[in-house]
N, CA and C atoms as a LAMMPS dump frame, in Angstrom:
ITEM: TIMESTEP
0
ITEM: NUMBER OF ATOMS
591
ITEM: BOX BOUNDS ff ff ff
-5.0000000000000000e+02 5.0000000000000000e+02
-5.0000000000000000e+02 5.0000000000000000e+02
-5.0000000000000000e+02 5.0000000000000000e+02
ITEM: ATOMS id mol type element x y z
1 1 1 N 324.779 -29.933 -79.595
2 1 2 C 323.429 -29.493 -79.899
3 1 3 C 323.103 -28.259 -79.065
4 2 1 N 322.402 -27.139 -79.537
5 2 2 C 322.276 -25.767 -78.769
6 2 3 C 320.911 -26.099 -77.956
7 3 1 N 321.16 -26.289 -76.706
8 3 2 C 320.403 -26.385 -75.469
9 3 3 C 318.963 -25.565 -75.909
10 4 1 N 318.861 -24.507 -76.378
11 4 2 C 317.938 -23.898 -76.767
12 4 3 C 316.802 -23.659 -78.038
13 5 1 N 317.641 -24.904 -79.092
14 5 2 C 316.839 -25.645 -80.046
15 5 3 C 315.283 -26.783 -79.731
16 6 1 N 314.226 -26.384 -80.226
17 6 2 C 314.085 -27.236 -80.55
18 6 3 C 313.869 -28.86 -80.744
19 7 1 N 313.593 -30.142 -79.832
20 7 2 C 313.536 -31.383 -79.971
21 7 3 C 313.228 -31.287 -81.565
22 8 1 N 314.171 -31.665 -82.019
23 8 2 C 313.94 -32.67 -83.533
24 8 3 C 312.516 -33.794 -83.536
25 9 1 N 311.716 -33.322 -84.533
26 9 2 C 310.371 -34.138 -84.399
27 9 3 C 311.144 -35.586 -84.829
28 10 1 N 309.833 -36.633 -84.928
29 10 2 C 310.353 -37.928 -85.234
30 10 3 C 310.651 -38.23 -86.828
31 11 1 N 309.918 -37.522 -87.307
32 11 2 C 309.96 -37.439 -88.912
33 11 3 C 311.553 -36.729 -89.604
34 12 1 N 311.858 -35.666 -88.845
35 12 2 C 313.132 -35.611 -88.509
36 12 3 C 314.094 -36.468 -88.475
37 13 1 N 313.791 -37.268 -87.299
38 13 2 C 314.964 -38.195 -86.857
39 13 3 C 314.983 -39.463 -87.38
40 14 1 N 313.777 -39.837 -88.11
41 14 2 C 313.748 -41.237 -88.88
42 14 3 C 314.734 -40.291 -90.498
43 15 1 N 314.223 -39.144 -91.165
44 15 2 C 315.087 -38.678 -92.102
45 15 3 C 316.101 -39.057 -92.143
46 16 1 N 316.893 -38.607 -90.828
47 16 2 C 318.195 -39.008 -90.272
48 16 3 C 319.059 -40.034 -90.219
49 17 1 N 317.808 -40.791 -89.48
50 17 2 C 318.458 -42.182 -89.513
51 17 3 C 318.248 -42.67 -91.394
52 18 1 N 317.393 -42.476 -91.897
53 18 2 C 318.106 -42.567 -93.315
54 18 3 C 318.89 -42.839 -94.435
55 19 1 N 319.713 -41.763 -93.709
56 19 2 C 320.706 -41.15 -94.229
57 19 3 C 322.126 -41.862 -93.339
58 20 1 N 321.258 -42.724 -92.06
59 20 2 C 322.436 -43.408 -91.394
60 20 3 C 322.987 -42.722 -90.652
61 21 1 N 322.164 -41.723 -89.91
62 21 2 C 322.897 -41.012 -88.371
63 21 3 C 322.722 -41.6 -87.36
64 22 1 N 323.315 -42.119 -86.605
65 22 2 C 323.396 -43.305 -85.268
66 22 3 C 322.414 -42.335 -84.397
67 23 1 N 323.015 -40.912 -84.075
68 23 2 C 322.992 -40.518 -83.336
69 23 3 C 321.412 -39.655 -83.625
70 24 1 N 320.599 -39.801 -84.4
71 24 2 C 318.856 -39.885 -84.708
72 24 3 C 318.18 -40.872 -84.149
73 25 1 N 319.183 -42.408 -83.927
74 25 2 C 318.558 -43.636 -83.54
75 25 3 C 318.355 -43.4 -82.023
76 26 1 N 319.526 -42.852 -81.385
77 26 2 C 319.936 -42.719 -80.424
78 26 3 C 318.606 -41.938 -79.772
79 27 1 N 318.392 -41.275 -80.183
80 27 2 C 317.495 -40.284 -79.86
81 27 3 C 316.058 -40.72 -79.919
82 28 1 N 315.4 -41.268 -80.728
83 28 2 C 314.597 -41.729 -81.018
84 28 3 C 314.592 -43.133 -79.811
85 29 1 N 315.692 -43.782 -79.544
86 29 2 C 315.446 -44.748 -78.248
87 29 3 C 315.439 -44.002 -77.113
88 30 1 N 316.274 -42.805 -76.882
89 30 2 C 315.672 -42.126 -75.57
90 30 3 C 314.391 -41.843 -75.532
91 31 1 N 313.665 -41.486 -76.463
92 31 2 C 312.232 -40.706 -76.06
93 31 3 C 311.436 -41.982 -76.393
94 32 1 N 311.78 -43.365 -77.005
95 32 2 C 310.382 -44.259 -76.822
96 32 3 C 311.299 -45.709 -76.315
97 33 1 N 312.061 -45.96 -75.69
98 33 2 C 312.228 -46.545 -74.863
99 33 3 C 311.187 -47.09 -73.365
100 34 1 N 311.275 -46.255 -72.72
101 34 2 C 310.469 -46.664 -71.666
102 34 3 C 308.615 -47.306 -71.636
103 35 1 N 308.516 -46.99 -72.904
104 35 2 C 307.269 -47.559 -73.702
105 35 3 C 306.943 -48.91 -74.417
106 36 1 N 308.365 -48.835 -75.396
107 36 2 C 308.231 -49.969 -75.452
108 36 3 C 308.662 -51.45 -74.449
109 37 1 N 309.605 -51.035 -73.757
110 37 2 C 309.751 -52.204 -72.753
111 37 3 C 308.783 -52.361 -71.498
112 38 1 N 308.176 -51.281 -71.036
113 38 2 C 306.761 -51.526 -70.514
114 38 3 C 305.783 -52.603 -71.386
115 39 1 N 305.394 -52.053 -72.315
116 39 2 C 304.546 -52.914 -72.888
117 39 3 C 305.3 -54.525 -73.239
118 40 1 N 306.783 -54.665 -73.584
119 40 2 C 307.197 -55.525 -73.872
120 40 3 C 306.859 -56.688 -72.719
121 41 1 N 307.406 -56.092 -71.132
122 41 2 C 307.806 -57.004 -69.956
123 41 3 C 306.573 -57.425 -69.755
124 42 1 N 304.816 -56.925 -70.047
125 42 2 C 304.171 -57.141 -69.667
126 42 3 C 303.504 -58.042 -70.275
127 43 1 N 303.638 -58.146 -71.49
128 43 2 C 303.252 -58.966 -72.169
129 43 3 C 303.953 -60.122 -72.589
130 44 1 N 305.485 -60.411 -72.458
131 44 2 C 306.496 -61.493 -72.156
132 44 3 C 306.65 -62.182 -70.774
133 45 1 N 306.467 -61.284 -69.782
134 45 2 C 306.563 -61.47 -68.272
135 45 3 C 307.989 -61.608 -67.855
136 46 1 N 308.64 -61.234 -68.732
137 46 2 C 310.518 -61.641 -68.637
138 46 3 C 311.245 -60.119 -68.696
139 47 1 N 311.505 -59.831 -67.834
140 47 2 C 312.55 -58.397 -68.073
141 47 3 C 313.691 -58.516 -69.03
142 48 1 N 314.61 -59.649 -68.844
143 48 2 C 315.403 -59.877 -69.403
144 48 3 C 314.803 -59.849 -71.497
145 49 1 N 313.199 -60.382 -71.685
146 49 2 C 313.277 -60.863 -72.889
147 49 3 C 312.609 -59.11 -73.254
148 50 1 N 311.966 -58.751 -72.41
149 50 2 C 311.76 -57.484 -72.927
150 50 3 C 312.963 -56.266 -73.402
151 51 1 N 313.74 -56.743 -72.791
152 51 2 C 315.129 -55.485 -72.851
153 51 3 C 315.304 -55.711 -74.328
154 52 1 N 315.372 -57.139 -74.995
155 52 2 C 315.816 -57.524 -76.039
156 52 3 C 315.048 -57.301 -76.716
157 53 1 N 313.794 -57.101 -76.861
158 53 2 C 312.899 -57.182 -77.538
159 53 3 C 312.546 -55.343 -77.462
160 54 1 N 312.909 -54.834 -76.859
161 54 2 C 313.247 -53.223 -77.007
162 54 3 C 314.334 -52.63 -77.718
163 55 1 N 315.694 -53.606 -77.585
164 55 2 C 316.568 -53.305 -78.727
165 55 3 C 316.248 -53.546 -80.123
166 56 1 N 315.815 -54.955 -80.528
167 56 2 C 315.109 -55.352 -81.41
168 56 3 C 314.672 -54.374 -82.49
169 57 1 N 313.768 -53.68 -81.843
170 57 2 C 312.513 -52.626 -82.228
171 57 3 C 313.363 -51.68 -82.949
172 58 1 N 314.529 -50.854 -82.32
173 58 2 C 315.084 -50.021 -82.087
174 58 3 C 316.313 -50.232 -83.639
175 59 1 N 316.252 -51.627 -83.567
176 59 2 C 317.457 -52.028 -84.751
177 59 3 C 316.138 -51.965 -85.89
178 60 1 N 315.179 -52.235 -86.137
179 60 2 C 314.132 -52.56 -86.508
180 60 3 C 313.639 -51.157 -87.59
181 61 1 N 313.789 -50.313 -86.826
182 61 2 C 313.505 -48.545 -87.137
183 61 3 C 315.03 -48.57 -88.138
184 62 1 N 316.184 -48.304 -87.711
185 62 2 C 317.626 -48.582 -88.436
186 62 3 C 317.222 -49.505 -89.334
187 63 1 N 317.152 -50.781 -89.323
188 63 2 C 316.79 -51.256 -90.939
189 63 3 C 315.987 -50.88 -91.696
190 64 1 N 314.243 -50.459 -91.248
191 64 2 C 313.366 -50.783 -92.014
192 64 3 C 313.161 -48.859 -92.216
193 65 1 N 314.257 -48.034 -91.746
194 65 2 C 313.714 -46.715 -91.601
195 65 3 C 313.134 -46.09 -93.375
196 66 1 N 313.776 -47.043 -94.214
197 66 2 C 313.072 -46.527 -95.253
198 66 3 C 312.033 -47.046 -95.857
199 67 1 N 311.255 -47.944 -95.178
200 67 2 C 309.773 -48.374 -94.947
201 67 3 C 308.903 -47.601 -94.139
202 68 1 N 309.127 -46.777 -93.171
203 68 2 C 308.151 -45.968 -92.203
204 68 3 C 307.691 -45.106 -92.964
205 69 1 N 306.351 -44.781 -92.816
206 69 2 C 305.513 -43.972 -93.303
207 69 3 C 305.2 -42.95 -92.074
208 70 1 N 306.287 -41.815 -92.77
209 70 2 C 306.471 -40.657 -91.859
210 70 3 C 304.902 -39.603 -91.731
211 71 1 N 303.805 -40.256 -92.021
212 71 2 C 303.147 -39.301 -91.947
213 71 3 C 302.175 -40.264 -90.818
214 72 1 N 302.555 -40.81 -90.557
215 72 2 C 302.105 -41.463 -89.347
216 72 3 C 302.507 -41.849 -87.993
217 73 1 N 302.378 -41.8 -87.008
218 73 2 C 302.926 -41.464 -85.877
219 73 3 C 303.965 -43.003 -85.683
220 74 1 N 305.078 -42.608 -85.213
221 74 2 C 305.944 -43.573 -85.064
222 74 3 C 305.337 -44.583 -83.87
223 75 1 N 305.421 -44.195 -82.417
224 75 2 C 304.674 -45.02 -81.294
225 75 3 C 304.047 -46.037 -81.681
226 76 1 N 302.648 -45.566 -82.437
227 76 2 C 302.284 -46.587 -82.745
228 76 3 C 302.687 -48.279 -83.283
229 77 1 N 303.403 -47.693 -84.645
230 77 2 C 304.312 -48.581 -85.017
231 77 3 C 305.198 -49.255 -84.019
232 78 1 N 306.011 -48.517 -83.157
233 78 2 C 307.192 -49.573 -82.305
234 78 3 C 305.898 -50.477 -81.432
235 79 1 N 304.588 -49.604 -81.347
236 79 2 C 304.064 -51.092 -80.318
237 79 3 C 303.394 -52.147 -81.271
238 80 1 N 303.474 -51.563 -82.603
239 80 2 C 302.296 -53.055 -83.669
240 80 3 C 303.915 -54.161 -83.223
241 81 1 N 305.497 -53.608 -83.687
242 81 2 C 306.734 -54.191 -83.821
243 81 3 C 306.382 -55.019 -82.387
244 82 1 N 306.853 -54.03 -81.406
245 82 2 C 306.436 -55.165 -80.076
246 82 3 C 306.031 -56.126 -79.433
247 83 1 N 304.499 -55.587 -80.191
248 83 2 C 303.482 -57.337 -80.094
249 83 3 C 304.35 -58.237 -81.06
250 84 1 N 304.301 -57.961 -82.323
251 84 2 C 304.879 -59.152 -83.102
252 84 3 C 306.209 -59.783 -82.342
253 85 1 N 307.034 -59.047 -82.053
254 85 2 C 308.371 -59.838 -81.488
255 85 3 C 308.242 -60.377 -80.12
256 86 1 N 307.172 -60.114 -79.609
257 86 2 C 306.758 -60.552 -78.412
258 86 3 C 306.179 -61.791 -78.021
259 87 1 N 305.147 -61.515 -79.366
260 87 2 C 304.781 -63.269 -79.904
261 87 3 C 305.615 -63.928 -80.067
262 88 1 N 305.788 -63.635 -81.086
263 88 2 C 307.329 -64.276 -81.352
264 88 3 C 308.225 -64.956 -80.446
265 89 1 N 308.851 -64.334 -79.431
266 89 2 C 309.59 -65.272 -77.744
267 89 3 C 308.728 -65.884 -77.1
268 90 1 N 307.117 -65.426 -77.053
269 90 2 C 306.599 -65.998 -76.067
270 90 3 C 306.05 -67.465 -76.825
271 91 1 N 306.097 -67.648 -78.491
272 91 2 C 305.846 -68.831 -78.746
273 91 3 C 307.539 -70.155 -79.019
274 92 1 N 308.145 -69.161 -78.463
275 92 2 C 309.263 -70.196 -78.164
276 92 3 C 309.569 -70.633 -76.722
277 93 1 N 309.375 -69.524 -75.679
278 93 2 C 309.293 -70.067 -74.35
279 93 3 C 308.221 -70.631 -73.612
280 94 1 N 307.727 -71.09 -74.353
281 94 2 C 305.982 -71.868 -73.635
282 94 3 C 305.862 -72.216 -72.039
283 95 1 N 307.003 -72.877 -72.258
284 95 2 C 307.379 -73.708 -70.975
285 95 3 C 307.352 -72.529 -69.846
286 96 1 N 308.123 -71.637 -69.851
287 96 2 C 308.687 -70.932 -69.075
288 96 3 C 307.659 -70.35 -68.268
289 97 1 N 307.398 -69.953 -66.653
290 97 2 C 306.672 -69.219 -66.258
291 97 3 C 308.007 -68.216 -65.378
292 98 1 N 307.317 -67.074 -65.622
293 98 2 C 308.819 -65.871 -65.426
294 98 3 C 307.523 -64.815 -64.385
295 99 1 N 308.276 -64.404 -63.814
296 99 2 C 307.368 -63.088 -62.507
297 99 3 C 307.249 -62.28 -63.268
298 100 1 N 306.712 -61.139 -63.004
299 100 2 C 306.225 -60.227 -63.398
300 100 3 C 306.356 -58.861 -62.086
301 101 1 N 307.235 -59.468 -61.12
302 101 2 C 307.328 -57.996 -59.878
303 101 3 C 307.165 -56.521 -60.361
304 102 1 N 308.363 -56.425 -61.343
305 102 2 C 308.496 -55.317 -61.827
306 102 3 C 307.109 -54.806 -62.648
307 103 1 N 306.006 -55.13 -63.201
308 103 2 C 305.248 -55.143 -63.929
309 103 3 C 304.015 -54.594 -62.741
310 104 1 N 303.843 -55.48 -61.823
311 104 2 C 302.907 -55.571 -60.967
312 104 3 C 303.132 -54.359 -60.412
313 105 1 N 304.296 -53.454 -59.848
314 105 2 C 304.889 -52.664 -59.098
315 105 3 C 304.112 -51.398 -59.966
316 106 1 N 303.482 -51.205 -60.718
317 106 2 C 302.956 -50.409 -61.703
318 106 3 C 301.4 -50.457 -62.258
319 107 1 N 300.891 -51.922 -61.968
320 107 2 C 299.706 -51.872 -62.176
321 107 3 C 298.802 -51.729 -60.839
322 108 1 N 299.124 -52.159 -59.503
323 108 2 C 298.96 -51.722 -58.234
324 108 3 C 298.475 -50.535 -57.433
325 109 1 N 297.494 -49.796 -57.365
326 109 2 C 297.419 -48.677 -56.666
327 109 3 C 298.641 -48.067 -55.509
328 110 1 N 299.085 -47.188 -55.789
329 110 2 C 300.34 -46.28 -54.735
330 110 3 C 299.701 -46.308 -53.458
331 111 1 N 298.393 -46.356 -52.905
332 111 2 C 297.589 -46.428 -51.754
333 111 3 C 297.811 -48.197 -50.91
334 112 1 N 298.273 -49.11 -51.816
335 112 2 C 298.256 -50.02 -51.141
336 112 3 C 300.225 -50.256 -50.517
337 113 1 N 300.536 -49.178 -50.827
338 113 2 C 301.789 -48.939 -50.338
339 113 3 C 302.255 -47.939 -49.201
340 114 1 N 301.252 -48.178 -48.394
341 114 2 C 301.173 -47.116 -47.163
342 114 3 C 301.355 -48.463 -45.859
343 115 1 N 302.596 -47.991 -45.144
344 115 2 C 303.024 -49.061 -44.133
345 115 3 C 301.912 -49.978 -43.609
346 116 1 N 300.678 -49.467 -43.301
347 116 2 C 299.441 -50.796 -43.042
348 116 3 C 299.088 -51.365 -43.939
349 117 1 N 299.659 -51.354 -44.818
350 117 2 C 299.348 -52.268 -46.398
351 117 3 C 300.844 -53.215 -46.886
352 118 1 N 301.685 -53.081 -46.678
353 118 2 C 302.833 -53.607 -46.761
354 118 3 C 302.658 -55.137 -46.995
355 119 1 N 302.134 -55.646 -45.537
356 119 2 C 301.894 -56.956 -46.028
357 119 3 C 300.962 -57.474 -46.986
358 120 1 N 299.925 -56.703 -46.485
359 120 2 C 298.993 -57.283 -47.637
360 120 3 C 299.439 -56.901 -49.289
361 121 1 N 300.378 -56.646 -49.469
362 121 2 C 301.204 -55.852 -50.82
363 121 3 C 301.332 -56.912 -51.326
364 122 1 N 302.086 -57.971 -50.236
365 122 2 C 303.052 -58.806 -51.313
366 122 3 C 302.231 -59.887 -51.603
367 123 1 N 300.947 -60.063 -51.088
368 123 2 C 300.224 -61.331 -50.978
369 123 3 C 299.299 -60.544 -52.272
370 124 1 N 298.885 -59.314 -52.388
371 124 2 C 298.384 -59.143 -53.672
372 124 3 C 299.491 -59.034 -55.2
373 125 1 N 300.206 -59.181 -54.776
374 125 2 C 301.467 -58.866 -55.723
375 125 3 C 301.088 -59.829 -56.813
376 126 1 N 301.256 -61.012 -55.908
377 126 2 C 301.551 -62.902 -56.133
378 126 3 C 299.715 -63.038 -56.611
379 127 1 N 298.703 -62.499 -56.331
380 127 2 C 297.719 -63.216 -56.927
381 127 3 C 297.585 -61.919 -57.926
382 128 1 N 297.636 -61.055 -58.314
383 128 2 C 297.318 -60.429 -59.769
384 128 3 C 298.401 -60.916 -60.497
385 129 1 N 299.79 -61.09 -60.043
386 129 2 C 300.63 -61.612 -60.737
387 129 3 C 300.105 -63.182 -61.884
388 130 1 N 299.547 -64.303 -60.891
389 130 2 C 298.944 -65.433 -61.189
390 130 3 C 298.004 -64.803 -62.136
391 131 1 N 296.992 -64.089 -61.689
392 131 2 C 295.644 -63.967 -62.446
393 131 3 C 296.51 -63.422 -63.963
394 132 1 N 297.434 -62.74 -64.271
395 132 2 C 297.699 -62.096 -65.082
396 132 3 C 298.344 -63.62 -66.088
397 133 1 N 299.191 -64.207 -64.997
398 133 2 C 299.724 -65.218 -66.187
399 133 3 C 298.79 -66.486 -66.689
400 134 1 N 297.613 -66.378 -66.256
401 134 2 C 296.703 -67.182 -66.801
402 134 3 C 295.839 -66.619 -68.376
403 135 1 N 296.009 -65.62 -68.653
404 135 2 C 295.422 -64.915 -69.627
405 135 3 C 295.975 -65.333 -70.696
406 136 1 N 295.337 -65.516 -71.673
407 136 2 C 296.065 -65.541 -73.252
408 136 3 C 296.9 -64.056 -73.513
409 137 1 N 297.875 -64.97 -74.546
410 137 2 C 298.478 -63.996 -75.456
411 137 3 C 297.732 -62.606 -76.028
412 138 1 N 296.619 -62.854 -76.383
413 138 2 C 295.818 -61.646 -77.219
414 138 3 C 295.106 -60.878 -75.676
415 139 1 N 294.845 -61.296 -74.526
416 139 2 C 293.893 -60.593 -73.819
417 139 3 C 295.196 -59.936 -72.916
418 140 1 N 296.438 -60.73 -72.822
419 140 2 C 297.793 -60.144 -72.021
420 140 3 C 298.096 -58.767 -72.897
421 141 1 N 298.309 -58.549 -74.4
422 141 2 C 298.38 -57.387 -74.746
423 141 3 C 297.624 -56.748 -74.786
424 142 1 N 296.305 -56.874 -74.848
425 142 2 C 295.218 -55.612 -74.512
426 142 3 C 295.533 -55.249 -73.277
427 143 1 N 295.691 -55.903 -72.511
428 143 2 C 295.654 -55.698 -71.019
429 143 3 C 296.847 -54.287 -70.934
430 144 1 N 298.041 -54.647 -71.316
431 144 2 C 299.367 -54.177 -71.096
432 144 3 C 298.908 -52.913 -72.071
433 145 1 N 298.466 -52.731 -72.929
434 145 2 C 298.142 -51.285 -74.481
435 145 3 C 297.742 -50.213 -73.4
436 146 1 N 296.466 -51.094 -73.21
437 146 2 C 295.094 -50.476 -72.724
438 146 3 C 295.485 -49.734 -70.921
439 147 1 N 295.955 -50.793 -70.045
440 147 2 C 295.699 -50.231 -68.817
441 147 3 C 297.542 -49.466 -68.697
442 148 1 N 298.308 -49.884 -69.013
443 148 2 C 299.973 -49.555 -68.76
444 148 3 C 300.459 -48.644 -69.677
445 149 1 N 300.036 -48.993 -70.656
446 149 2 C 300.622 -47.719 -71.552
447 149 3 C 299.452 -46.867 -72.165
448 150 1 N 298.245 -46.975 -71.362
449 150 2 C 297.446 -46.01 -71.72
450 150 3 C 296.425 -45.709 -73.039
451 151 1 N 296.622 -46.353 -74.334
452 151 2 C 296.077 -46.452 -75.205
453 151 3 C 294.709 -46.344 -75.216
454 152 1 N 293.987 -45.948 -76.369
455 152 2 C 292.711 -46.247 -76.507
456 152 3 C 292.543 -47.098 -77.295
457 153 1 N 290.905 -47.366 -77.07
458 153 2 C 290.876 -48.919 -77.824
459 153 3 C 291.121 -48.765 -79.385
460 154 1 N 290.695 -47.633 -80.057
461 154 2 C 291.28 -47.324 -81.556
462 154 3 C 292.557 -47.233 -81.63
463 155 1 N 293.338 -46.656 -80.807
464 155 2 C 295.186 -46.952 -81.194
465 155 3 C 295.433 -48.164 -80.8
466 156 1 N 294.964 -49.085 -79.684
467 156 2 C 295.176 -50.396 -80.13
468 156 3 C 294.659 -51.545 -80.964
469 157 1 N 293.83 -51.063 -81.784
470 157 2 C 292.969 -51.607 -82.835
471 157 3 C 294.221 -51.608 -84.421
472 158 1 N 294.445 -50.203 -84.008
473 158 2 C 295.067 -49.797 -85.303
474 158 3 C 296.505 -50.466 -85.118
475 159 1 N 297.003 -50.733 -84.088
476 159 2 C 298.371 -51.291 -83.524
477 159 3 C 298.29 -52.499 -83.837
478 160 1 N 297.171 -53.322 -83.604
479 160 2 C 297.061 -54.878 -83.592
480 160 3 C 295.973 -54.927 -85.391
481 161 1 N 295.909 -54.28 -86
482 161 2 C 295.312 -53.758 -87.111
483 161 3 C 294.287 -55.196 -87.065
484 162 1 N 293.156 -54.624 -86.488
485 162 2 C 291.929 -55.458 -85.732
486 162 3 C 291.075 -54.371 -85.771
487 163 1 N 289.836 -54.55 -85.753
488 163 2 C 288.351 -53.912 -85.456
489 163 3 C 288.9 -53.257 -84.106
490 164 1 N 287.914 -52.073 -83.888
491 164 2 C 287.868 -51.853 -82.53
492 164 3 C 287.093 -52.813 -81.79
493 165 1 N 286.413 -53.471 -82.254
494 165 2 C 285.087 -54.421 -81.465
495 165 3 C 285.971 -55.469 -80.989
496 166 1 N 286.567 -56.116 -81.957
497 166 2 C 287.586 -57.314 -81.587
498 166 3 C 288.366 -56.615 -80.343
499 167 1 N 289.085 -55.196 -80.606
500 167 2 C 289.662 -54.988 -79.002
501 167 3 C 289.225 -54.998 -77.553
502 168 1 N 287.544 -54.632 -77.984
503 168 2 C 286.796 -54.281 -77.128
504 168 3 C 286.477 -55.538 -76.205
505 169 1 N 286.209 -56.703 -77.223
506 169 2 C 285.872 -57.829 -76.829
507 169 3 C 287.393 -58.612 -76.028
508 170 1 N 288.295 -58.614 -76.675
509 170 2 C 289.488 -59.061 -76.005
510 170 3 C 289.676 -58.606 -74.658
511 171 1 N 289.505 -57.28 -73.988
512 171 2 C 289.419 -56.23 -73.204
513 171 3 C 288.389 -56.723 -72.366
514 172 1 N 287.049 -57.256 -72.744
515 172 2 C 286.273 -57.309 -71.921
516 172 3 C 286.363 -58.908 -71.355
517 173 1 N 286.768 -59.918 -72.222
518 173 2 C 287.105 -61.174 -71.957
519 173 3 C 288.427 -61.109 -70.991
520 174 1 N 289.29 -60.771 -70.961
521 174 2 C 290.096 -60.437 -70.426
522 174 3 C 290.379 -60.149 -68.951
523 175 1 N 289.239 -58.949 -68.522
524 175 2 C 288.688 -58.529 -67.14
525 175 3 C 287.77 -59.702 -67.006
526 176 1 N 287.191 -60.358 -67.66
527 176 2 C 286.001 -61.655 -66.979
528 176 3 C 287.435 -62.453 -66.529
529 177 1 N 287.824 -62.55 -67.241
530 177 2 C 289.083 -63.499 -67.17
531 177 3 C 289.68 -63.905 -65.677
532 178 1 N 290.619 -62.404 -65.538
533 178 2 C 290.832 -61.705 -64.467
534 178 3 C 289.709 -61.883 -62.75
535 179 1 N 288.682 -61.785 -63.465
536 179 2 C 287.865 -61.552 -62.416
537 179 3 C 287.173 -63.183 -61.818
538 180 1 N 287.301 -63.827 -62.832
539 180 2 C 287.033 -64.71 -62.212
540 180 3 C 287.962 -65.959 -61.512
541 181 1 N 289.346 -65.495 -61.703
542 181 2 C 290.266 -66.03 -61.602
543 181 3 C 290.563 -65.392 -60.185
544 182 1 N 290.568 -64.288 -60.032
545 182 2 C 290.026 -64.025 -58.655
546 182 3 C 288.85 -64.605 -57.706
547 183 1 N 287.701 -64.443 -57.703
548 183 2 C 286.868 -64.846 -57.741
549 183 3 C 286.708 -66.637 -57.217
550 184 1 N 287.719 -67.034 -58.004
551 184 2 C 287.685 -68.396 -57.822
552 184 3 C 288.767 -68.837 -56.556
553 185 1 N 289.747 -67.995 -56.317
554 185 2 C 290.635 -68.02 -55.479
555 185 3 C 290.488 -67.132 -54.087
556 186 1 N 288.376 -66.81 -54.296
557 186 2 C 288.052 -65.673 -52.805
558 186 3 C 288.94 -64.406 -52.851
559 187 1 N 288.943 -64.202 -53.371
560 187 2 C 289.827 -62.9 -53.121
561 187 3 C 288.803 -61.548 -54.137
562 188 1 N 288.538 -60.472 -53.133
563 188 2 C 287.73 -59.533 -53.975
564 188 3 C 288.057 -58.241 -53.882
565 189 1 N 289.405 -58.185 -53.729
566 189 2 C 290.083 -56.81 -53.544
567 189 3 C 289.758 -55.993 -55.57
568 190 1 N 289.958 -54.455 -55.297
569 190 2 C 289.551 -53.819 -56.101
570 190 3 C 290.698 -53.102 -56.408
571 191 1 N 291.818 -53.133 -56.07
572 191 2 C 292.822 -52.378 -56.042
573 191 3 C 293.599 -52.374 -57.859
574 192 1 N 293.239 -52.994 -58.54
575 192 2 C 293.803 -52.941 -59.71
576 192 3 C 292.924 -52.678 -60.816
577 193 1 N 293.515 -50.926 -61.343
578 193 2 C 292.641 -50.356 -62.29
579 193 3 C 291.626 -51.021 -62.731
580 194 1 N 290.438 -51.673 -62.28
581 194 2 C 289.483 -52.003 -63.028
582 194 3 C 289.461 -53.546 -63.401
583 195 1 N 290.423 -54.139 -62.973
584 195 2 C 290.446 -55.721 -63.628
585 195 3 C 290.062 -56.617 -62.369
586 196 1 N 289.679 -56.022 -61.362
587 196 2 C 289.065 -57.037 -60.571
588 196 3 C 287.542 -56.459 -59.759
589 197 1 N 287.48 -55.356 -60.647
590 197 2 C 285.495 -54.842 -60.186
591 197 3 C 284.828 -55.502 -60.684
C-alpha cells in the first residue's frame, strides 16, 4: 500500500470485504477494535469474554457485510452488535462474578494516581468496581456507551434503537444507582466522571 495514499473510508472497506478481501476486514478491525472491546469488557466484566465477543463482531461484518447499510456509519452498528452479543454471554454466565481492573483503570481519574494516592487507589478500585457490578444489564451499557466510549445520548439511543428519554432515564437511574450504593457503603469520594456526585 503507498504510504502516501489515503486511509480507505469504511464504505470502501466493507465494498471490499464484499467481494471477500480478508485484508478490508483486517483493516476495518485495526481501526474499531479498541472500541469495541472497551465497551465489550465493560459491560461483560470478563476480558477474556470481551476479546471474543470483539472477534465475534468482526466475523459478523464478514458475514453480514452484504446487509450493512453503507450510508450509515459503521461504529455505530459494531456497538448495537456488541450489546446484543454481550447480552447474550452475560445471560449465560449469571453465576459468574469476574473483576473489572482493567475497566476501572480507565474510568478512574489519572489524579488519583499520584504516589499519595496509591493506596487509596486500590481501595477505590474494589468499591466502584462493586458499585458497578451491582447495576443491571441495561444501566451497565449506558454506563460503558455514555462515560467510556464517549457517546451521546442520541448515538446511544440509536445503538440500543430506544427513545433518547429511555437512555436518559437508564443514565440517570444508573448514577442513583451508583450513588447510592456508595452512599450506603459511606464512602463519598467524587473521583469517577460523575457517577458518584
Amino acid at each position: 500500500m503507498n504510504p502516501t495514499a489515503p486511509e480507505p473510508s469504511d464504505v470502501e472497506l466493507i465494498e471490499r470485504v464484499r467481494a471477500r478481501d480478508l485484508d478490508a476486514l483486517g483493516m476495518l478491525f485495526d481501526r474499531y477494535y479498541s472500541h469495541v472491546f472497551r465497551s465489550a469488557v465493560v459491560i461483560t466484566q470478563d476480558a477474556a469474554a470481551a476479546e471474543d465477543i470483539a472477534q465475534e463482531c468482526f466475523l459478523k461484518i464478514n458475514r453480514y457485510a452484504d446487509r450493512i447499510d453503507t450510508s450509515l456509519p459503521l461504529l455505530p452498528w459494531l456497538y448495537r452488535v456488541t450489546v446484543n452479543l454481550s447480552y447474550t454471554w452475560i445471560t449465560r454466565q449469571r453465576k459468574r462474578r469476574i473483576s473489572l481492573d482493567a475497566v476501572i483503570d480507565n474510568l478512574i481519574s489519572p489524579a488519583w494516581l499520584a504516589p499519595e494516592h496509591i493506596a487509596e487507589y486500590s481501595e477505590i478500585q474494589q468499591v466502584v468496581r462493586d458499585a458497578i457490578q451491582q447495576l443491571h444489564f441495561n444501566q451497565r451499557v449506558v454506563i460503558a456507551l455514555h462515560y467510556l466510549s464517549g457517546l451521546s445520548l442520541e448515538e446511544i439511543a440509536d445503538i440500543l434503537d430506544c427513545p433518547v428519554g429511555t437512555v436518559k432515564s437508564r443514565l440517570h437511574y444508573a448514577r442513583e444507582n451508583l450513588r447510592r450504593h456508595l452512599e450506603r457503603i459511606n464512602w463519598t469520594g467524587e473521583v469517577v466522571h460523575g457517577y458518584a456526585r
